[in-house]
C-alpha positions as CSV (number, residue, x, y, z in Angstrom):
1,X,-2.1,-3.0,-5.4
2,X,-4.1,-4.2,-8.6
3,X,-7.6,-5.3,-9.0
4,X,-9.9,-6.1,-11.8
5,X,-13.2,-7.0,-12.3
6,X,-16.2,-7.3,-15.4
7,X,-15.4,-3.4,-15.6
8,X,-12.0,-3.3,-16.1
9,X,-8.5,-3.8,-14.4
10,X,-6.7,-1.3,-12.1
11,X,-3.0,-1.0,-10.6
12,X,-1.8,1.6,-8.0
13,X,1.5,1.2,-7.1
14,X,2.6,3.4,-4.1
15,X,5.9,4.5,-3.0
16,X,7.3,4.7,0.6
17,X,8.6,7.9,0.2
18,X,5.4,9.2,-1.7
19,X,3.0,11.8,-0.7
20,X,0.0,9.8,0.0
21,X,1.6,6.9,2.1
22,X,2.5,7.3,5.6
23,X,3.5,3.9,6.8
24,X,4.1,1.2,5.3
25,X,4.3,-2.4,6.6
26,X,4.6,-5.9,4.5
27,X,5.0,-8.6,6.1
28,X,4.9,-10.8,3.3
29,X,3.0,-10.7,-0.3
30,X,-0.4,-11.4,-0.3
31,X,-3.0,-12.3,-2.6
32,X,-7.1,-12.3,-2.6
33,X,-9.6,-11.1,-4.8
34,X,-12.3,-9.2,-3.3
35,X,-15.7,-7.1,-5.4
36,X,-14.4,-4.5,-6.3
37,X,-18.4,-2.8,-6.4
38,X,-18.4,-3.6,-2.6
39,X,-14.7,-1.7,-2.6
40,X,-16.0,1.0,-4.7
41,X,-19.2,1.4,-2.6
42,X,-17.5,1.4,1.1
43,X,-14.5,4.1,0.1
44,X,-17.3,6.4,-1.7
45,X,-19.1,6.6,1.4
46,X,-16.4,6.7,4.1
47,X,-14.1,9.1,2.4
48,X,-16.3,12.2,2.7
49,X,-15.2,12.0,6.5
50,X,-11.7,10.7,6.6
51,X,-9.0,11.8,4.7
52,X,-7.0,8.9,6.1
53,X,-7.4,5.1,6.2
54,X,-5.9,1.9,7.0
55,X,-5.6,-1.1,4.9
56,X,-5.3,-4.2,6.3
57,X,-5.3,-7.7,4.4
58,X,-3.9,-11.1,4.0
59,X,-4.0,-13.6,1.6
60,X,-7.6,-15.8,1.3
61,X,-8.9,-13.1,4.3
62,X,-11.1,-10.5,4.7
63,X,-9.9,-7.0,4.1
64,X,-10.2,-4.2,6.7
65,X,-10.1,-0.5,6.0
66,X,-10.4,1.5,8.6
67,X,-11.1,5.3,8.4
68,X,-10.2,8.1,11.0
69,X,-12.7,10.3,11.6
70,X,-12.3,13.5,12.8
71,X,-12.5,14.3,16.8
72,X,-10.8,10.6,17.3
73,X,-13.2,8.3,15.9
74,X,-12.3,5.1,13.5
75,X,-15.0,3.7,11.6
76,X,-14.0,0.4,10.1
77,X,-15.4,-2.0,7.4
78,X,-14.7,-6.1,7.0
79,X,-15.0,-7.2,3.2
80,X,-14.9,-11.1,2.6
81,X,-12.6,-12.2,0.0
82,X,-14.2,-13.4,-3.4
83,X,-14.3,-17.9,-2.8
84,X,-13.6,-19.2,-6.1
């Protein structure tokens, strides 16, 4: 996954057999540019009560991350891609 923005450009590449990912599933490449302050601003909330989440996107749609919260709940946030 990459992303860049006015503040600078970022690439994380993960690997199936890595410690942080536990599934992994492409269905085909995808590409969308979304704000990466709205990004920044929904993880540094939702992390301090999930150490898991879900990412979900496709290209030219809105990306879904989804975060497990402890005793079973799922709290989930929709951000709109970036229309050129």
């Amino acid at each position: 996954m990459s992303a860049s923005s006015d503040k600078g450009d970022v690439e994380v590449k993960f690997e199936k057999e890595g410690e942080v990912m536990f599934e992994y599933d492409l269905k085909e490449p995808a590409t969308a540019k979304y704000s990466l302050d709205y990004l920044v601003d929904t993880v540094s909330k939702a992390y301090r009560i999930s150490d898991i989440v879900t990412i979900e996107f496709a290209t030219q749609k809105p990306i879904a991350l989804t975060f497990e919260i402890p005793m079973g709940g799922k709290l989930t946030y929709y951000i709109a891609p970036m229309i050129e």
